[in-house]
C-alpha positions in Angstrom: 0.0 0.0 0.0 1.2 3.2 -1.1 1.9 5.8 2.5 -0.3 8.9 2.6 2.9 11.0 0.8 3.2 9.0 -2.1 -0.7 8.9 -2.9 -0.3 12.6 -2.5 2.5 13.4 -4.7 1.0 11.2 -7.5 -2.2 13.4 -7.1 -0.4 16.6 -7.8 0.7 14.7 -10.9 -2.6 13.8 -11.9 -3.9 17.3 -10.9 -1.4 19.7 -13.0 -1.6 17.1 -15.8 -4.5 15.0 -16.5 26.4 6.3 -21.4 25.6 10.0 -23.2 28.7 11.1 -24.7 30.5 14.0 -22.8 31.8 16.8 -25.5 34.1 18.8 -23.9 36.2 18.2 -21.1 38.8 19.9 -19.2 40.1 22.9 -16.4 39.0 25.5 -19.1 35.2 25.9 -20.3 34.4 25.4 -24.3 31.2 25.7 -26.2 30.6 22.3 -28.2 29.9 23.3 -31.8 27.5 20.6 -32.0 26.7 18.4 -28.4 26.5 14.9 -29.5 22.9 13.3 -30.0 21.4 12.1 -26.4 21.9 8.4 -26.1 18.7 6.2 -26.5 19.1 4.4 -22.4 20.8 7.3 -20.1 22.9 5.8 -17.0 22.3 6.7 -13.9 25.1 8.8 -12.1 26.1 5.5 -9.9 27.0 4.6 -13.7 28.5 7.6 -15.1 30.9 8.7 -13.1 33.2 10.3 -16.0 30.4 12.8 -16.2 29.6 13.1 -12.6 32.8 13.2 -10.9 35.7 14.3 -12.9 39.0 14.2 -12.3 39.3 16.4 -8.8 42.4 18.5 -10.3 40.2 19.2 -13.6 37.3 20.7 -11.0 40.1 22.7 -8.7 41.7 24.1 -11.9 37.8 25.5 -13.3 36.3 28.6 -11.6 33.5 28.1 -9.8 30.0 28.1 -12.5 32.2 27.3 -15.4 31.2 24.6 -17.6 33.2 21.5 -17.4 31.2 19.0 -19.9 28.4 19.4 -21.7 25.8 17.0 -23.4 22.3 16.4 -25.5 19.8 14.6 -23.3 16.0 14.1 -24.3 13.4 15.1 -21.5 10.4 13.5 -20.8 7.0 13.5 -18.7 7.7 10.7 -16.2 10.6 9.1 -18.2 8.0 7.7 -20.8 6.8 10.7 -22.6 9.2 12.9 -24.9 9.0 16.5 -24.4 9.7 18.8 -27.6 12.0 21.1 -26.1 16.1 21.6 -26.4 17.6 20.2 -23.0 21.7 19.5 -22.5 23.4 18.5 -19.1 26.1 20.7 -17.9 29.1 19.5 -15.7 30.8 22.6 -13.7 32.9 23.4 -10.8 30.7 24.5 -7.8 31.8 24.6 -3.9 30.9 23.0 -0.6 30.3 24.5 2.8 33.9 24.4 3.7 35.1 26.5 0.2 36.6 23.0 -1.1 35.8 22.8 -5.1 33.1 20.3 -6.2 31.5 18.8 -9.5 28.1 19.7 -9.7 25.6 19.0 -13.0 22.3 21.0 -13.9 20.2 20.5 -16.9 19.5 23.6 -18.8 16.6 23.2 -21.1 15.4 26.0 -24.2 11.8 26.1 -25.8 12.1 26.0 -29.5 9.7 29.4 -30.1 11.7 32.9 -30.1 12.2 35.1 -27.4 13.4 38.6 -26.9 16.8 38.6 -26.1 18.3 37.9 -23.1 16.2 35.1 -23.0 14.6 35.0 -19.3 16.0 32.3 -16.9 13.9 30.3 -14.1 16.0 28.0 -11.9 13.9 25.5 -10.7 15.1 23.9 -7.5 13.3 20.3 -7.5 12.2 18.6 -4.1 15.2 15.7 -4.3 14.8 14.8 -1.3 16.6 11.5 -1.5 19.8 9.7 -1.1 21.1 7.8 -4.3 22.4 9.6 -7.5 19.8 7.5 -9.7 17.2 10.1 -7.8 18.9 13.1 -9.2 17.0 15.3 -11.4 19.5 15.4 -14.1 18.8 11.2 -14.2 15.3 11.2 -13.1 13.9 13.4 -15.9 15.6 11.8 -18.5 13.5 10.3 -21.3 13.6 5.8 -20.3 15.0 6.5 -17.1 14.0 3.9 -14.4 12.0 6.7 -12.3 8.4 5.6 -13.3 9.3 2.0 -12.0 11.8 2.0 -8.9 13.0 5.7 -9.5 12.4 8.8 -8.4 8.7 10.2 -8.4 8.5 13.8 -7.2 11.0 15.2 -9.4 9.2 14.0 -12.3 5.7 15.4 -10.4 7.1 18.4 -9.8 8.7 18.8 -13.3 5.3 20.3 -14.6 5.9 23.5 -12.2 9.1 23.9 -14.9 6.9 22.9 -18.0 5.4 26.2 -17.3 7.9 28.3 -16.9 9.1 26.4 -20.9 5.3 27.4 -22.0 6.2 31.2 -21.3 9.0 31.2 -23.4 11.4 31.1 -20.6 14.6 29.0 -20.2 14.9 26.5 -16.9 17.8 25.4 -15.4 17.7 22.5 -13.0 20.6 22.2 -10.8 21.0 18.7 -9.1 21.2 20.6 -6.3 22.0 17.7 -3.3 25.4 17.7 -4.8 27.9 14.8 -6.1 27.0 12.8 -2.6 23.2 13.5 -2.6 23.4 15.4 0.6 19.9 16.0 1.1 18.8 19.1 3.3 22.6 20.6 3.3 21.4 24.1 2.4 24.3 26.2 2.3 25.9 23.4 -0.3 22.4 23.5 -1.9 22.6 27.5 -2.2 26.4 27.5 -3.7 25.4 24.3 -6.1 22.1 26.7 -7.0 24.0 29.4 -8.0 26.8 28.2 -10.3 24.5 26.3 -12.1 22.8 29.3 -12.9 26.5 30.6 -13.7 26.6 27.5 -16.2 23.3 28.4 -17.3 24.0 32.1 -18.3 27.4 31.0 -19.5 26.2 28.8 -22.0 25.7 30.1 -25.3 22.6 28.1 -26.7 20.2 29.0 -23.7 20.4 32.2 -25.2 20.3 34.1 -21.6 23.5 35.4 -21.1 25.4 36.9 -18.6 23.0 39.9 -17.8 19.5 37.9 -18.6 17.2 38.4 -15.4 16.9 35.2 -13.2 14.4 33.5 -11.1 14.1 31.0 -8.2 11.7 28.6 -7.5 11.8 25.6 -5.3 9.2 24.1 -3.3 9.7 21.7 0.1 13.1 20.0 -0.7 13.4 23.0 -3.0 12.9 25.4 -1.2 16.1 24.7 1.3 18.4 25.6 -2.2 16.1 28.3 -3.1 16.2 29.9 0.5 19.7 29.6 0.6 20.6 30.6 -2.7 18.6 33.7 -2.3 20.7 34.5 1.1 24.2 33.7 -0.5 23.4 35.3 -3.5 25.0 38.5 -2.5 28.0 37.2 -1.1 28.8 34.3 -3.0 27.6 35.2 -6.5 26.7 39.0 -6.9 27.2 39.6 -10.5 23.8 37.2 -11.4 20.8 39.5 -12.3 18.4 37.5 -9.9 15.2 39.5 -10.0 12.9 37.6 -7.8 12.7 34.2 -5.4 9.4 32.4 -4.7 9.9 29.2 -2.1 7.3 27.6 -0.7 6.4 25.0 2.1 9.8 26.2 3.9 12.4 24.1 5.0 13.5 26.9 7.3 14.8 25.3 10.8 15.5 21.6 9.8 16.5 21.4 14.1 12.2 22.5 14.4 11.2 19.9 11.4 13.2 17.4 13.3 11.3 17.7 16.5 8.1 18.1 15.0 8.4 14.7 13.0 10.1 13.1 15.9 7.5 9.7 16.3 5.5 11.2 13.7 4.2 9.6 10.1 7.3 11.7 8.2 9.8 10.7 10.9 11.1 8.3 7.9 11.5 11.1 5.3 13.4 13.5 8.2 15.5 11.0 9.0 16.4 10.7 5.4 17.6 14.3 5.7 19.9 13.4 8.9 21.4 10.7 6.2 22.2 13.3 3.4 23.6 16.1 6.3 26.2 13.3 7.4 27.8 13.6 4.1 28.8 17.4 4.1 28.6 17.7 8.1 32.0 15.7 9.2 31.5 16.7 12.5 28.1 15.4 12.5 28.6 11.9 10.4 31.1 11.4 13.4 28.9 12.3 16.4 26.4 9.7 14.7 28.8 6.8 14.3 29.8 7.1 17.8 26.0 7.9 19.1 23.7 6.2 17.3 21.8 3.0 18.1 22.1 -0.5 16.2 18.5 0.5 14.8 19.9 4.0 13.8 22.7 2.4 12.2 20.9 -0.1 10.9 18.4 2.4 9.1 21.6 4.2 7.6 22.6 1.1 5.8 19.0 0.5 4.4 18.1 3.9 3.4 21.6 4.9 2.1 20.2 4.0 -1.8 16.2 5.1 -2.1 14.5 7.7 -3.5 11.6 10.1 -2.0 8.5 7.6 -1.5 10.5 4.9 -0.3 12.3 6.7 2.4 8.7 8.1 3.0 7.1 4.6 3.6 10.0 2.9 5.0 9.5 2.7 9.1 7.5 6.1 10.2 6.5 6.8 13.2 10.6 6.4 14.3 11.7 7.9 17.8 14.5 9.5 16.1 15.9 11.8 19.3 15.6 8.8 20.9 18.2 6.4 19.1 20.6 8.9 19.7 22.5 8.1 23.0 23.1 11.2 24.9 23.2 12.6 28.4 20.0 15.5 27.2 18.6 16.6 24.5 21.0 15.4 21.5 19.9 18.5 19.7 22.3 20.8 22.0 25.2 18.7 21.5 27.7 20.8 19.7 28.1 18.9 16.8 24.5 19.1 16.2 23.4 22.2 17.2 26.7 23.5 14.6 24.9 21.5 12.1 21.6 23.0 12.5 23.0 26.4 12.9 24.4 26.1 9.8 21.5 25.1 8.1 18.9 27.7 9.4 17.8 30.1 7.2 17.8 33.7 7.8 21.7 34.3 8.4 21.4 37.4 5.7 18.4 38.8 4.4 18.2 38.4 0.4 18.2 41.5 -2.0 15.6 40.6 -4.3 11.8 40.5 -3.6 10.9 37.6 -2.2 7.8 35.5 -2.4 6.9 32.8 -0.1 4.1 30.4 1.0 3.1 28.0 3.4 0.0 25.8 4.7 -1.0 26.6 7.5 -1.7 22.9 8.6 1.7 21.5 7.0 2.7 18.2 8.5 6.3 17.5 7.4 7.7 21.4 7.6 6.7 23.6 10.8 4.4 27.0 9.7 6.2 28.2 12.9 9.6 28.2 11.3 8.3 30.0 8.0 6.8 33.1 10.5 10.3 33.6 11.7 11.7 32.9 9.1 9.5 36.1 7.7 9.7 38.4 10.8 13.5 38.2 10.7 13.3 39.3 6.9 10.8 41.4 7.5 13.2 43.8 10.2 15.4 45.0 7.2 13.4 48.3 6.3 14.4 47.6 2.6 12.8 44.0 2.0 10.2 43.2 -0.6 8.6 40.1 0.4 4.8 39.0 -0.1 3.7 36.0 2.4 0.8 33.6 2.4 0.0 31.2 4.6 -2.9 28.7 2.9 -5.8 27.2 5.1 -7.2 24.6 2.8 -4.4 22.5 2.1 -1.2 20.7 3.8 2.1 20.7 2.4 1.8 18.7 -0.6 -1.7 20.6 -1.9 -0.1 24.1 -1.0 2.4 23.3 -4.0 -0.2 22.7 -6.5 -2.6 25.8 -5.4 0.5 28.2 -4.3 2.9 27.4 -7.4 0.7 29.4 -10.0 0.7 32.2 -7.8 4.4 32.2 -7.6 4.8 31.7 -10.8 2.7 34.5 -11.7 4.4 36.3 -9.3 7.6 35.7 -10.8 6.5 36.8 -14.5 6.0 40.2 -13.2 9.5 40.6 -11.6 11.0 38.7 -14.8 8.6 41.4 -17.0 10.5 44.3 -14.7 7.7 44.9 -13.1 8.7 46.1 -10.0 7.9 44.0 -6.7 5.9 46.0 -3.9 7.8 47.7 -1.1 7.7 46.1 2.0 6.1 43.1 3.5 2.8 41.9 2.5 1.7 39.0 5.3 -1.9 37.5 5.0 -4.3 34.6 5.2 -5.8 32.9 2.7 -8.7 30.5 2.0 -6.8 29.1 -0.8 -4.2 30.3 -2.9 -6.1 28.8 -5.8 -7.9 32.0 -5.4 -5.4 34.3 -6.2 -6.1 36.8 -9.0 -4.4 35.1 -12.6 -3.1 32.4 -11.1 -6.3 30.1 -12.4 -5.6 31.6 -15.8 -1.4 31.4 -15.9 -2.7 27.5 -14.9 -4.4 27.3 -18.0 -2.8 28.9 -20.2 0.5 26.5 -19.1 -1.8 23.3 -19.2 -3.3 24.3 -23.1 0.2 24.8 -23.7 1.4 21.7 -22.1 -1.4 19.3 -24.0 -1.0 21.2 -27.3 2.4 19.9 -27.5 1.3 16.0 -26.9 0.3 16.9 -30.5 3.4 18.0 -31.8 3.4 21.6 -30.6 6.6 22.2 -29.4 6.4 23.4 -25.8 6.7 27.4 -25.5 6.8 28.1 -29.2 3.7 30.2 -29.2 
């Protein structure tokens, strides 16, 4: 029997819509003349690593955003459905949470209709939320990939939020942002991974953006952490990109408050997932663990180390996970974990772009709690523009499908240059379904979306 999350990612599926060859390698960036075609059966990262992970000295010599490789790939609805749109993988030199040099990838797809020039740029942040590299975006929305049998299933879900963006003529880029050892809910490496790939992205000739095209962010849940933490770094760690707006949505602010709220809870299995992924870029952490954790704790590592979303969702909720932790109080104030979830909290800076962000009201996997701090801290700086929403007809997976039109929307203006309101902007609603345009932008993305089942390509009106 599918758990409660699955059956509810699979209806905002249903809802929104009824190796390869590497060409160019090496410490200095090059434009491929012509990428190589995408191959007919893609291999997973676990498969690839001359792709993935390049030569370390090749990755130290590149700065960091600059492409590395670059290839073809074909897209597709759930790995079974071709999508008729120009999409290429991109291999660049991005940089962990301690400044050490990385490999990162991000697919950077173009719609085939013409734009004005710069193209605009969304960077879609996808809800990962796993701890394998077969449920990377990059793999996972690859055309015959395994995610519509054992793979990953919200990336491809959440895919259609991007599918929009293609409809308004718009170029994505979609980092994988967990990094080269899926460290899932590491938000500072998340942020850093976010924005070279939007460096890659604007760097890249074909996407047609360029190095002054206006930028957005969107991530929801899993996404949000990069988007969040992107928009925060963005002005020390990568000031020269034109971002002009940031919408995140059911926020992964405090992962030390989403802990405690899951703690013997149904998501207790998907939070512990994110303990797993913060081990791999948290030392410190990863050794507290081995030396603290029970045999069922340890035992859960092992298992979970190699599944996607919905199986680290279904596998063993309802997990006292404080409670497999041997310490003398509350393991959440030992210094190795409280640095960790220091580190990871958002609201360290507040971003210089506008700012748009929702939340349910009644979410069950990320505290509203968190989000409203999250705001109020933002909300000090006299010079923020930031619209909130907090929804009270869904929980966190329906906010996504009734609050990602809005924020959409709400991005086309700020991509449009229209400019954002000053101030904050904090309400209530009913449902964000509701909001002015945001029914229309739906359909409008949907006609556009179905038209091209029939050989429209997408965003060529």
């Amino acid at each position: 029997m599918r758990s409660p999350f699955v059956r509810r990612w699979l209806a905002l599926a249903t809802g929104l819509l009824a190796a390869a060859t590497v060409v160019t390698a090496g410490p200095a960036p090059a434009e491929p003349a012509a990428p190589a075609p995408a191959p007919v059966i893609p291999l997973p990262p676990e498969l690839d690593p001359g792709f993935y992970l390049p030569p370390a000295d090749v990755v130290a010599a590149t700065e960091p955003g600059a492409i590395i490789a670059v290839r073809q790939v074909r897209v597709a609805d759930f790995g079974l459905l071709p999508i008729d749109v120009d999409a290429w993988q991109v291999s660049y030199r991005s940089n962990n949470s301690r400044d050490e040099a990385i490999p990162a990838v991000a697919t950077v797809i173009k719609p085939r209709g013409q734009a004005p020039s710069p193209r605009k740029l969304l960077s879609v942040q996808l809800a990962e939320d796993s701890t394998a590299g077969y449920c990377a975006p990059s793999y996972a929305l690859q055309h015959l990939s395994v995610a519509p049998l054992a793979g990953q299933i919200v990336v491809p879900a959440e895919f259609l939020f991007a599918q929009a963006a293609l409809s308004q003529g718009w170029a994505v880029v979609v980092p994988d942002h967990q990094g080269p050892y899926s460290a899932y809910a590491a938000g500072p490496l998340a942020g850093r991974i976010t924005l070279d790939g939007i460096r890659a992205a604007t760097g890249f000739a074909p996407l047609e953006v360029g190095a002054n095209g206006p930028v957005g962010l969107y991530g929801y849940s899993g996404g949000s952490i990069a988007t969040g933490h992107a928009a925060e770094l963005h002005a020390s760690y990568a000031p020269e990109l034109n971002i002009v707006g940031a919408a995140e949505g059911g926020v992964g602010a405090d992962l030390g408050a989403a802990l405690q709220m899951s703690n013997n809870q149904l998501t207790s299995g998907l939070v512990f997932a994110a303990v797993l992924g913060l081990t791999r870029e948290y030392p410190d952490f990863a050794a507290y663990l081995d030396q603290r954790l029970d045999p069922l704790g340890k035992a859960l590592f092992a298992i979970k180390s190699p599944l996607c979303v919905q199986y680290q969702s279904a596998l063993l909720p309802f997990l006292n996970l404080t409670g497999m932790i041997g310490s003398d109080g509350n393991p959440l104030d030992d210094p190795p974990v409280a640095t960790m979830i220091a580190d990871t909290r958002m609201g360290k800076s507040v971003p210089g772009m506008p700012l748009f962000v929702w939340h349910s009201a009644w979410d069950e996997i990320l505290p509203l709690a968190a989000t409203d701090t999250l705001v109020d801290t933002y909300c000090r700086d006299p010079n923020t523009s930031l619209t909130y929403t907090r929804d009270h007809a869904s929980e966190h997976i329906v906010a996504e499908v009734v609050g990602g039109p809005a924020a959409l929307l709400w991005l086309r203006d700020r991509l449009d240059g229209v400019p954002a309101p000053a101030g904050c902007t904090i309400s209530d609603a009913g449902t964000m379904a509701a909001t002015p345009g945001a029914l229309g932008f739906l359909g409008d993305a949907l006609s556009a979306k179905f038209a091209s089942l029939f050989g429209m390509p997408l965003g060529s009106r």
